[in-house]
VOPAGU-2260 file (C-alpha; in pm, 1 decimal, decimal comma):
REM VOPAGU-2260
SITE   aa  ch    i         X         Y         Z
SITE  UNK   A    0    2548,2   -7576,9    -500,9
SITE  UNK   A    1    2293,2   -7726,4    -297,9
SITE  UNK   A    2    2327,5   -7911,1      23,0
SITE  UNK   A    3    2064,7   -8135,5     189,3
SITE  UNK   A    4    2074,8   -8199,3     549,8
SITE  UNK   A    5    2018,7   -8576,1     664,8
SITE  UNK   A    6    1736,5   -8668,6     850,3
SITE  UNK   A    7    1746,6   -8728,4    1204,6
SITE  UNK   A    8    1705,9   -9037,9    1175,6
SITE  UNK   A    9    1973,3   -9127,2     904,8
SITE  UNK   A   10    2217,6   -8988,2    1138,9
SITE  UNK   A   11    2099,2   -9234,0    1420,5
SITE  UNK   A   12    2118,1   -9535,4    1157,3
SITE  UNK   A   13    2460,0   -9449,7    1057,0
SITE  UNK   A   14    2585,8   -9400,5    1439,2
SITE  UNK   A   15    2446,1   -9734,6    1485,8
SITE  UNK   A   16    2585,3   -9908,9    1195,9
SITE  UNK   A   17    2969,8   -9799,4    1294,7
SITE  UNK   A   18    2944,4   -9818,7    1664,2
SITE  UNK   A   19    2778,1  -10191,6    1615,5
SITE  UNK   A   20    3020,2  -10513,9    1673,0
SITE  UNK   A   21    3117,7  -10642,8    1373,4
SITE  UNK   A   22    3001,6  -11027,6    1528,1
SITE  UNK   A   23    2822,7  -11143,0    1829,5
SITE  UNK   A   24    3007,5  -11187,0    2138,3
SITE  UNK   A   25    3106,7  -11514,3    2189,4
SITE  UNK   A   26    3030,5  -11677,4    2578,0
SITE  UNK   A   27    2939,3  -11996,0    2774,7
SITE  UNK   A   28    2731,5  -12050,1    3066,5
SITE  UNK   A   29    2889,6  -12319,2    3295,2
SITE  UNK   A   30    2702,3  -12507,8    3581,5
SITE  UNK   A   31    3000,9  -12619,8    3770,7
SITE  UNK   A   32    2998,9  -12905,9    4038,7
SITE  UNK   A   33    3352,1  -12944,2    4201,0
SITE  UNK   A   34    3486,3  -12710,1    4492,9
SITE  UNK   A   35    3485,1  -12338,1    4406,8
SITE  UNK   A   36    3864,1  -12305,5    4307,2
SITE  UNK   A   37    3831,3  -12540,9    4069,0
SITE  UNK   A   38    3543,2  -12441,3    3919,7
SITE  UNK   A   39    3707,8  -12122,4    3926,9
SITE  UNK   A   40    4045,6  -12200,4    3754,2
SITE  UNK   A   41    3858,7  -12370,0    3455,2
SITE  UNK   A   42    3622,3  -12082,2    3437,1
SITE  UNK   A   43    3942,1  -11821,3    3426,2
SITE  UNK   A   44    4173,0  -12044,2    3241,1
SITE  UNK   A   45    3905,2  -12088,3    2920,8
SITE  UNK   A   46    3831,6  -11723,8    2933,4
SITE  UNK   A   47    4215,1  -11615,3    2897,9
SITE  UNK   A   48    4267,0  -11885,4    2628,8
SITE  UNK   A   49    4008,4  -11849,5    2414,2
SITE  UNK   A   50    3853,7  -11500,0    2532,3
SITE  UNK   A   51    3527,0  -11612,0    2505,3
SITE  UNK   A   52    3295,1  -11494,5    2815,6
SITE  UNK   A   53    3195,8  -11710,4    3057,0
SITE  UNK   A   54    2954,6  -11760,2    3260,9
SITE  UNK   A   55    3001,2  -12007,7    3563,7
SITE  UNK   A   56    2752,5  -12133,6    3862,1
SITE  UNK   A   57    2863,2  -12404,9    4126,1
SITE  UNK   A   58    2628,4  -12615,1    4228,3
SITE  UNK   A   59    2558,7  -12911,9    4390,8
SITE  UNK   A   60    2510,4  -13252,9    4137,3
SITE  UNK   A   61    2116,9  -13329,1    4244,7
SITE  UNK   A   62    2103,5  -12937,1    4238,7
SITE  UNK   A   63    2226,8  -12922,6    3844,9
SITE  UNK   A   64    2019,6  -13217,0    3747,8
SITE  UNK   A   65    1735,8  -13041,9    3879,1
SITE  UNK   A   66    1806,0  -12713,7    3735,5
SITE  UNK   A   67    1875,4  -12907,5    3379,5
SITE  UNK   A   68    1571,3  -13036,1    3395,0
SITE  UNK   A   69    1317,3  -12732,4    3538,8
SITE  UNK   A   70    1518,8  -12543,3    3223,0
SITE  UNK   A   71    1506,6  -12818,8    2950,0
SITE  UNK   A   72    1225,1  -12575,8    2748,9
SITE  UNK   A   73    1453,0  -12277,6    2786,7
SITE  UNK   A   74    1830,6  -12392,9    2860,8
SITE  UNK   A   75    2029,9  -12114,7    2973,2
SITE  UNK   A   76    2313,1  -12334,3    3084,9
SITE  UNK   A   77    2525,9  -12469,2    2762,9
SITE  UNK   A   78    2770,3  -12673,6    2969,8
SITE  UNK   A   79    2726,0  -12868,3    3277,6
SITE  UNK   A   80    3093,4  -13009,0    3392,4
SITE  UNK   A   81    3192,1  -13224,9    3682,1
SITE  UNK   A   82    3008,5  -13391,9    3975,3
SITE  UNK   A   83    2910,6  -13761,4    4021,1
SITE  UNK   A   84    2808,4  -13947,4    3680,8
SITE  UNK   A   85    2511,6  -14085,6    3822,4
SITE  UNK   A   86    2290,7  -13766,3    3734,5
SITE  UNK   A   87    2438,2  -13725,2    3456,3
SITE  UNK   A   88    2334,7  -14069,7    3348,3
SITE  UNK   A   89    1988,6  -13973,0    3435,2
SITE  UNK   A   90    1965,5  -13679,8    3222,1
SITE  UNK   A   91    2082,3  -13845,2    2906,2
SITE  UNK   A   92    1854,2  -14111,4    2967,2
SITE  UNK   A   93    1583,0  -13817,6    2996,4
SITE  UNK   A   94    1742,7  -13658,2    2666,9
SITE  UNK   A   95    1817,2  -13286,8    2850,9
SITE  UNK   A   96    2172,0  -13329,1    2704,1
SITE  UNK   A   97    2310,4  -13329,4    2381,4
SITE  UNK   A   98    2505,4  -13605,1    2174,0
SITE  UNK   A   99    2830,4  -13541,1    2091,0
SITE  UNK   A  100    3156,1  -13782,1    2043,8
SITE  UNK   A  101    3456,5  -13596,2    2164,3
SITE  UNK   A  102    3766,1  -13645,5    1908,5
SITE  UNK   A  103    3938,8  -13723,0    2225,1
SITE  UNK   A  104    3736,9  -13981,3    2322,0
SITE  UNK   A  105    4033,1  -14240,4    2245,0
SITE  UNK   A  106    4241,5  -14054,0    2440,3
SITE  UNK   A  107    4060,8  -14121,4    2744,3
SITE  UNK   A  108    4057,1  -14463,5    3003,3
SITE  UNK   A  109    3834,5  -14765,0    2952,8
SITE  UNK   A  110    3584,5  -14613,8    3294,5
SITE  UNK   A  111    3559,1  -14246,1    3127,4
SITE  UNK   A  112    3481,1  -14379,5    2803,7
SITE  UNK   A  113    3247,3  -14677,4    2912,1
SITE  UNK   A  114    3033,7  -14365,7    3062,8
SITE  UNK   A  115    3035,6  -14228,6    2711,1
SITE  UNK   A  116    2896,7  -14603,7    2560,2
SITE  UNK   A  117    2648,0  -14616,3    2832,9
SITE  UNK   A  118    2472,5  -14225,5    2783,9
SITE  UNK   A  119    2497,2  -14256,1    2393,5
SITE  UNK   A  120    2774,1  -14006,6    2407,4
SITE  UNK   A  121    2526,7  -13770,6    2585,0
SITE  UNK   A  122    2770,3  -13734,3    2876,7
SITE  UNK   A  123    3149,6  -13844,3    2923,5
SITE  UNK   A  124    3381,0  -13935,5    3204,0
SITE  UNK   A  125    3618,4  -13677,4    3295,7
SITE  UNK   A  126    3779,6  -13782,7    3662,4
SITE  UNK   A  127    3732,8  -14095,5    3946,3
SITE  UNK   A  128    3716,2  -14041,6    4337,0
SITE  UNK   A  129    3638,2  -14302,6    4532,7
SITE  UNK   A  130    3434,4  -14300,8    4832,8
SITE  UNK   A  131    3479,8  -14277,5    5178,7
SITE  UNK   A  132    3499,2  -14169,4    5515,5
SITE  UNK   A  133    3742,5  -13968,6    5761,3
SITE  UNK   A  134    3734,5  -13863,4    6179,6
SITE  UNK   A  135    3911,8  -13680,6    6390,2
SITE  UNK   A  136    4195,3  -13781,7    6570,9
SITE  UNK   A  137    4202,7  -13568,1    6870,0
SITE  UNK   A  138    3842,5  -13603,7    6890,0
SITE  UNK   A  139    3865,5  -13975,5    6915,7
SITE  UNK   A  140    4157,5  -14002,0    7157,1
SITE  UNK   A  141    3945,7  -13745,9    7372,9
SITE  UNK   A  142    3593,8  -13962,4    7361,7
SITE  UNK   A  143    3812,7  -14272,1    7414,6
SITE  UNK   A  144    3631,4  -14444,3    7116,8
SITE  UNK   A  145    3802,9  -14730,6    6873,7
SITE  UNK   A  146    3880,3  -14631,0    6562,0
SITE  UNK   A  147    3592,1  -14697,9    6309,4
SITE  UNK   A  148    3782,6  -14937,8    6014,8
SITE  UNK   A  149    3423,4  -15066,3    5811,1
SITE  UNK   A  150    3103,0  -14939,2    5678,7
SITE  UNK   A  151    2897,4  -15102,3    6010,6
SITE  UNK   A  152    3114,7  -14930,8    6262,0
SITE  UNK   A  153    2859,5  -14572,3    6159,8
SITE  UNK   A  154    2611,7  -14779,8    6306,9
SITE  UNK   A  155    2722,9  -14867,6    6665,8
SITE  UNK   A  156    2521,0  -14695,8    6911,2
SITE  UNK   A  157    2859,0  -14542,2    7095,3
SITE  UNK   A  158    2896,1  -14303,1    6757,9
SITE  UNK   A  159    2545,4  -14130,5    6842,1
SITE  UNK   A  160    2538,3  -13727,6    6699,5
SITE  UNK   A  161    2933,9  -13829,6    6573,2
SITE  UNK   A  162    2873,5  -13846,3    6222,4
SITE  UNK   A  163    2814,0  -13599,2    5927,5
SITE  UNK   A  164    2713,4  -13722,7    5554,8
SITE  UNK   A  165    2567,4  -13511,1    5264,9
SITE  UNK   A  166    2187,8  -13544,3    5169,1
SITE  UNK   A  167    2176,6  -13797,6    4878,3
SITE  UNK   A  168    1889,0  -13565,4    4736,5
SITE  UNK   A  169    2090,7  -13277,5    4671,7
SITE  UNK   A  170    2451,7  -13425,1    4646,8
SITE  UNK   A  171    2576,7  -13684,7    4410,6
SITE  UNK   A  172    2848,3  -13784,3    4647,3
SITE  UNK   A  173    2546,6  -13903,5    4885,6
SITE  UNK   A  174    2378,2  -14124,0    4609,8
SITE  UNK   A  175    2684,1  -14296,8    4517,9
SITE  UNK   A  176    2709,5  -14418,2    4911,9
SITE  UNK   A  177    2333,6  -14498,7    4902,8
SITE  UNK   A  178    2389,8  -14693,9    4544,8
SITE  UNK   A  179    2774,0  -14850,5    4727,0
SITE  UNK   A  180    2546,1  -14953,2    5027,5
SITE  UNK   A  181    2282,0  -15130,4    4819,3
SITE  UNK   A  182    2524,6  -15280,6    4595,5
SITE  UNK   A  183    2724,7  -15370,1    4884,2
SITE  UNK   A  184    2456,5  -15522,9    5103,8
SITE  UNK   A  185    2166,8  -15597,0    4907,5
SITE  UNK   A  186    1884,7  -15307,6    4878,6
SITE  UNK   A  187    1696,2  -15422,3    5204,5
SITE  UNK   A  188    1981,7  -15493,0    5427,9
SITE  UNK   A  189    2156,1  -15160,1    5270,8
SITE  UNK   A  190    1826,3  -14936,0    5394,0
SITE  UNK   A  191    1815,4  -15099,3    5776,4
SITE  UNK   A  192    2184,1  -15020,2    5809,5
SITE  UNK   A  193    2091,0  -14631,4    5720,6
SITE  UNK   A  194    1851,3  -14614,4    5913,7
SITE  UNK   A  195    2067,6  -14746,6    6226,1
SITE  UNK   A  196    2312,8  -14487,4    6100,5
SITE  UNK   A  197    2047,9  -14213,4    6098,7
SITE  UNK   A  198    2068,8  -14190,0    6491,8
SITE  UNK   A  199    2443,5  -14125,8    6464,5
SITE  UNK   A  200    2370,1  -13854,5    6187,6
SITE  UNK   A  201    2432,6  -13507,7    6359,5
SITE  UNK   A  202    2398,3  -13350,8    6044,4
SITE  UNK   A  203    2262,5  -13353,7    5660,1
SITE  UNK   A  204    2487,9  -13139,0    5438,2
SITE  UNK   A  205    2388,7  -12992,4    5126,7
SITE  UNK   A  206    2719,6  -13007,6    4967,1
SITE  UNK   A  207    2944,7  -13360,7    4914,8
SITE  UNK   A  208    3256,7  -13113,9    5050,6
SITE  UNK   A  209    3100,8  -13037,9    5383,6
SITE  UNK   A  210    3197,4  -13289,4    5628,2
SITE  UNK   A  211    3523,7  -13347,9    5513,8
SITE  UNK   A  212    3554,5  -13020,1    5640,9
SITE  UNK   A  213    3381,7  -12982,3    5944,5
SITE  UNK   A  214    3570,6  -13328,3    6086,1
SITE  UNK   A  215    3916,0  -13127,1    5985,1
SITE  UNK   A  216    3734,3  -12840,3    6225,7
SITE  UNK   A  217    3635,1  -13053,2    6530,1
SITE  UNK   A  218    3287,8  -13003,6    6415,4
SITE  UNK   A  219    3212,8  -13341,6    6396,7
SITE  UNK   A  220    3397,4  -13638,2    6443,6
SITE  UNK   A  221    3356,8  -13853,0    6179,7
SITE  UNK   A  222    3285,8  -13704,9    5795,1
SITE  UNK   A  223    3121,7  -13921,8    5484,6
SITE  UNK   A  224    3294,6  -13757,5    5157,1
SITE  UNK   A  225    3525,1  -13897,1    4829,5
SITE  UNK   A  226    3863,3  -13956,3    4889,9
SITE  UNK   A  227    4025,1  -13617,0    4735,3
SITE  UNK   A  228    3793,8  -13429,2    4939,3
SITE  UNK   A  229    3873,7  -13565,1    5281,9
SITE  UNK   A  230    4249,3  -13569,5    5199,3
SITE  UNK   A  231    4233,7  -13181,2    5164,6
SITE  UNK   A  232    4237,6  -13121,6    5561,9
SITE  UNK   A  233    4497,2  -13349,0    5608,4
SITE  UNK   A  234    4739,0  -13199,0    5396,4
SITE  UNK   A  235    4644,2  -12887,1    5532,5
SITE  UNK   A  236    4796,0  -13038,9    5867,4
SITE  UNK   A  237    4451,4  -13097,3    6063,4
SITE  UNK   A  238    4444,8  -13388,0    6249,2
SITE  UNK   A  239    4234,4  -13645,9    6022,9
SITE  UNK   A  240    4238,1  -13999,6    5915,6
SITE  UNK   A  241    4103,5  -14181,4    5601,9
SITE  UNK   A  242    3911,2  -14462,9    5610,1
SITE  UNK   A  243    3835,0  -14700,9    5300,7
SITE  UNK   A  244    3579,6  -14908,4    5456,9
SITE  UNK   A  245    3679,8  -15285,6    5510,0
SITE  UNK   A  246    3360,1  -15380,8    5370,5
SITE  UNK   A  247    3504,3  -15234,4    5000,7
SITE  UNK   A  248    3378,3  -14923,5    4831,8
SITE  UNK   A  249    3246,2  -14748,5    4542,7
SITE  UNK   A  250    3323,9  -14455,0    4324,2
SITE  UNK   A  251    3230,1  -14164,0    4095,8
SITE  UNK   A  252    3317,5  -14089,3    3741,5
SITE  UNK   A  253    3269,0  -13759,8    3753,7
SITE  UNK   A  254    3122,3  -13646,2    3380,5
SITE  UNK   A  255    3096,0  -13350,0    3197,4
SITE  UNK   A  256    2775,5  -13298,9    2967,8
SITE  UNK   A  257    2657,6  -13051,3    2677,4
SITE  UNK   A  258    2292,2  -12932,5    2754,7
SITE  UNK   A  259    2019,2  -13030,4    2463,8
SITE  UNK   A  260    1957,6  -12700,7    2317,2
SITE  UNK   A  261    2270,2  -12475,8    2435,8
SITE  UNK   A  262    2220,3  -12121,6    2328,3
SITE  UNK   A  263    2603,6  -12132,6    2292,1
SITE  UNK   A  264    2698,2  -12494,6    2092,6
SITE  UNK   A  265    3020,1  -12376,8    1930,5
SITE  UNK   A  266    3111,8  -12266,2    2270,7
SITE  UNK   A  267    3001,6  -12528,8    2437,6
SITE  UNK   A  268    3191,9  -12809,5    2240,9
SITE  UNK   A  269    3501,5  -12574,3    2252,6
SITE  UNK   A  270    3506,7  -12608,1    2654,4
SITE  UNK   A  271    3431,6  -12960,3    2594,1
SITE  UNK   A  272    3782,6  -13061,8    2435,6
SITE  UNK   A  273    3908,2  -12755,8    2673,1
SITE  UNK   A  274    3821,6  -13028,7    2971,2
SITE  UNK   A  275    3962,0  -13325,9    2829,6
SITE  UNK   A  276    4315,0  -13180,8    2750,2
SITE  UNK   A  277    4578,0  -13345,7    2959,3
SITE  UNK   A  278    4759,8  -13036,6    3052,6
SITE  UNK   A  279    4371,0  -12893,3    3159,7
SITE  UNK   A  280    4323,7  -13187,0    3366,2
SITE  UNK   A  281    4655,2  -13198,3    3498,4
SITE  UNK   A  282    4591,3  -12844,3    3647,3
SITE  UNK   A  283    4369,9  -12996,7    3929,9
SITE  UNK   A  284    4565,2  -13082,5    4183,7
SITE  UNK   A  285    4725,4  -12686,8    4173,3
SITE  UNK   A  286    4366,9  -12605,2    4331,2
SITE  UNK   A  287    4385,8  -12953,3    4582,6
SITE  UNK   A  288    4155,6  -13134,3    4374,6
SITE  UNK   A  289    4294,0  -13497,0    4376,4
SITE  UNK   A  290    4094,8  -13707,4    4170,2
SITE  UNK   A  291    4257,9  -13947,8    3877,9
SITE  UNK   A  292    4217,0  -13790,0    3565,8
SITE  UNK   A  293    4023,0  -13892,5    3283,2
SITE  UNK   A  294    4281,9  -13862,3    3018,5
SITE  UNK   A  295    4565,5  -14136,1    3019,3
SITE  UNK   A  296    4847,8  -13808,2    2951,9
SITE  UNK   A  297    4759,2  -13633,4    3232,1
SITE  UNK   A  298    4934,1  -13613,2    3536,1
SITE  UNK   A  299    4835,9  -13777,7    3813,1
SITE  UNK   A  300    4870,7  -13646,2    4153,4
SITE  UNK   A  301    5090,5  -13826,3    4428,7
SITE  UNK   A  302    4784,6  -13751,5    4644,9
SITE  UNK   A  303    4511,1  -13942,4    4450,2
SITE  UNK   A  304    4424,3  -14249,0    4552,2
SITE  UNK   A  305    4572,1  -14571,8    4378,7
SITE  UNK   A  306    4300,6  -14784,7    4254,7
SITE  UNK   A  307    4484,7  -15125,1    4364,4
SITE  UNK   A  308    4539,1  -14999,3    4693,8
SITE  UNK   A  309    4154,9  -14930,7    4749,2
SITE  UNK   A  310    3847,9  -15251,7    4753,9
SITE  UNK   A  311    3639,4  -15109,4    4505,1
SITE  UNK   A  312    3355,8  -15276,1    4408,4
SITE  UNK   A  313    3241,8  -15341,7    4072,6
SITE  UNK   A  314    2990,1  -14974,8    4060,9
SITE  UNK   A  315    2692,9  -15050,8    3821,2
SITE  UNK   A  316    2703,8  -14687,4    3674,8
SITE  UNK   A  317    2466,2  -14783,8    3440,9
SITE  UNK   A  318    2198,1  -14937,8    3684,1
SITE  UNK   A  319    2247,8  -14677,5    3927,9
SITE  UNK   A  320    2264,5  -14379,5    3702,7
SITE  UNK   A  321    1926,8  -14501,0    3567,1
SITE  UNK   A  322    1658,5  -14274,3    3608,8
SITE  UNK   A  323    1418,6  -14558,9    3725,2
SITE  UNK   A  324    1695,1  -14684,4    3963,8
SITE  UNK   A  325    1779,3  -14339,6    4113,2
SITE  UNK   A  326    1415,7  -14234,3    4181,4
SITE  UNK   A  327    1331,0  -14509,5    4382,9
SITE  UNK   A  328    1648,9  -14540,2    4564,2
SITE  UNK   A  329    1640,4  -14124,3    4630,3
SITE  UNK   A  330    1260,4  -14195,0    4728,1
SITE  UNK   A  331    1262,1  -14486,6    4991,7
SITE  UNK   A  332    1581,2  -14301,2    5141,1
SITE  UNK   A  333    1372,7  -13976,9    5175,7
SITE  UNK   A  334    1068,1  -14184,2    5307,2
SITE  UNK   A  335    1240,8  -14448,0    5553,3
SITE  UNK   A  336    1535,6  -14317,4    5689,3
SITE  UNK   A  337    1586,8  -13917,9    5695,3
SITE  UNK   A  338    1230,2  -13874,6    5868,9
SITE  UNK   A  339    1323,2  -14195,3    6078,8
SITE  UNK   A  340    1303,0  -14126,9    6520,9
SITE  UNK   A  341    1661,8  -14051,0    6628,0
């Protein structure tokens, strides 16, 4: 009998075929916006559940919008989760994210799912923080200085190099005190008071998170942040105090959003109802994040702020989400008041 030897090449074909996944690999790329161990804990906690492959960056809000948008030809984030609403607004209303009506959507309160109405269902509410400010007590006992209670105490000339804020052009937490200001005030009245603040500025953080921080250090003495992030030093037993302004104040919905034209859409929506589980979203405060949840099961910590303890004002999200709105409000700021003398 006669035997014919394969080719060389059949023999590579065949090695191919049986060493070859039977599927694709499934995986999600996540642009994350909340502190790192958050970020982290969702990233780890959807990989073990599901054991799809993920992919996660943390970022800055005004840092993911931008990135959605220099990407929107070629996405190579599928999920973008967390961080004030307000650019997340503005991206829907640019069409760089993708429609799609949670199941859960019910499920959720009257402020997450109002975010949902107002983006088409392009983006959806997922937490609330409201916004604020903190200082240092030992710091303030050792300057001798009153204890700042409103918005117009950041102004007062005997706070000079005291006080730290984010840059509204890279964090979200920023805009949402330029949008409370102007909402608060009135635009032109809102834009003379920053600039008076600007002299007391010591500092213009990249990150919302920073100077809650650096006022728990004694790096500065008084911090501009959200609520849950200013609380975190406290608990940790640094000696800070919170400040709601008297003034009132305004607020985030943090959202979550699917990118328009995800590589990974099956993934994508999977993390999607991942988020908006109440036992997800009850995780948070396990990794000190203390805002209220979006879904009306979860857990809410005894750390979060209570709503009708706080004078919150009525936050346009709509208006101030707007691309239009946010453009010119992120412009003037850029144009009269950081480059302003000291």
């Amino acid at each position: 009998m006669k035997f014919h030897r394969p080719s060389l090449a059949a023999l590579v074909a065949s090695a191919l075929f049986m060493i070859a996944p039977s599927a694709q690999a499934q995986q999600l790329n996540l642009l994350c916006n909340a502190t790192i161990d958050w970020c982290e804990l969702m990233k780890n906690k959807f990989e073990a559940e599901t054991g799809i492959k993920t992919s996660m960056v943390r970022r800055s809000s005004g840092e993911s919008y931008a990135q959605v948008r220099a990407e929107s030809a070629n996405p190579k984030t599928d999920v973008w989760w967390a961080g004030t609403g307000d650019p997340h607004l503005q991206a829907a209303a640019e069409g760089l994210t993708e429609v799609y009506k949670s199941p859960s959507l019910s499920k959720l309160q009257p402020w997450a799912q109002k975010v949902a109405d107002a983006s088409g269902n392009r983006t959806v509410g997922i937490y609330l923080g409201a916004l604020g400010y903190s200082y240092n007590d030992k710091m303030l006992a050792a300057k001798k200085l009153a204890a700042p209670k409103c918005w117009a105490d950041l102004a007062d000339p005997k706070f000079k190099d005291e006080v730290q804020m984010p840059d509204p052009n890279s964090s979200g937490t920023a805009y949402t005190m330029v949008a409370t200001l102007v909402q608060l005030m009135g635009e032109d009245k809102a834009f003379a008071f920053m600039k008076a603040m600007h002299k007391n500025v010591n500092q213009y953080t990249k990150s919302g998170v920073a100077p809650s921080q650096a006022v728990g250090r004694g790096e500065t003495l008084i911090g501009i942040s959200f609520m849950h992030d200013l609380i975190v030093p406290k608990l940790s037993g640094f000696p800070v105090t919170l400040v709601t302004p008297c003034e009132g104040t305004g607020y985030e919905i943090g959202s979550m959003s699917i990118i328009k034209g995800a590589r990974n859409m099956a993934e994508a929506k999977k993390f999607y109802e991942f988020a908006l589980r109440p036992d997800i979203q009850s995780l948070a405060p396990s990794v000190k994040a203390y805002q209220i949840p979006s879904n009306k099961d979860a857990t809410v910590s005894a750390e979060s702020i209570k709503p009708s303890e706080v004078k919150l004002i009525d936050y346009d999200q709509a208006k101030y989400g707007s691309s239009e709105v946010r453009k010119r409000l992120l412009k003037r700021w850029t144009d009269e008041v950081s480059g302003a003398p000291r």
